[in-house]
Residue, then its C-alpha position, 0 to 999 in steps of 0.5 A: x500500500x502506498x503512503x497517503x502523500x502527494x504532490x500539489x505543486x511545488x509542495x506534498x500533502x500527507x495525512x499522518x496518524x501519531x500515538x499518544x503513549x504516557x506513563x508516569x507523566x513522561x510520554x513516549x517520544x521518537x528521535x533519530x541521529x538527523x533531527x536535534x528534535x523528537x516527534x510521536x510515535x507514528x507516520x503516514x495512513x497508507x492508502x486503504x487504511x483508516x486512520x486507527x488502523x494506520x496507528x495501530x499499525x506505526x505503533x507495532x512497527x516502532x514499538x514491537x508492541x501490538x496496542x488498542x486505541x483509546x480515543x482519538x485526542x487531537x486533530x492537527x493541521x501543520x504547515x512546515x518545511x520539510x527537512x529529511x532528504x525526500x522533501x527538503x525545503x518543500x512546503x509540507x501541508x500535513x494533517x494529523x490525527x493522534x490517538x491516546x492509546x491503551x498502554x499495557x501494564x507490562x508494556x516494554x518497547x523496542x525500536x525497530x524503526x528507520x526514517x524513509x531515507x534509512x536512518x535508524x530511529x530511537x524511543x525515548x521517554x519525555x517528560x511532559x515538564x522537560x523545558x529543554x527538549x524540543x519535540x513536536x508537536x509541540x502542544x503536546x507538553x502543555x495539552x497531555x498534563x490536564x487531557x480533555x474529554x473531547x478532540x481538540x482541533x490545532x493549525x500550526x502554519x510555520x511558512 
């Protein structure tokens, strides 16, 4: 199955699902060697999938772990810059779902991951009062210490 990504123009719109995995008030992060920031465990809906289907799915394939959806908590829509090799310097126009997942009591990840272009990615655990550690997105770290009942919709526009 293919990514849910395409050209429009000059740029690429994608549609990305990405997990919410707390424990402890830290939540789950993903870094690799290239990026000084981390991002959520997650990636891209391929064509065909639903959006939990296509978390469920990233959280397996970065975590080894099989998880359960919650609740679906986030809805974003960001406009960046892309920085990996496939897409430097493209305007990236991507919208995210992100889903607050059931974490098992005996939950024990393993990266298994690599970035498109290859590059090996880590996990680590953030804590949500953690000031000097960059990570997206970035509402993240204020939205996860008091979560809401309900989906709260965001527009980050970094052009």
């Amino acid at each position: 199955m293919t990514d849910m990504t395409v050209e429009c123009g000059d740029g690429l719109v994608t549609v990305r699902v990405g997990a919410i995995i707390q424990r402890d008030g830290k939540v789950l992060m993903v870094g690799n060697k290239r990026s000084d920031y981390l991002y959520s465990v997650g990636g891209r809906v391929k064509f065909g999938e639903t959006a939990e289907q296509a978390v469920v799915r990233e959280v397996r394939e970065e975590t080894g772990v099989k998880m359960e959806v919650d609740r679906l908590g986030f809805v974003h829509e960001n406009y960046f810059y892309g920085d990996a090799p496939t897409n430097l310097g493209k305007l990236i126009y991507e919208i995210s779902f992100y889903f607050y997942m059931k974490v098992p009591d005996d939950f024990s990840p393993q990266s298994y991951s690599f970035t498109e272009d290859g590059c090996e990615e880590y996990l680590k655990w953030v804590s949500l009062d953690d000031c000097s550690q960059k990570m997206y997105p970035e509402f993240f770290k204020g939205e996860l210490k008091s979560p809401k009942n309900y989906v709260k919709h965001f527009v980050t526009d970094e052009r």
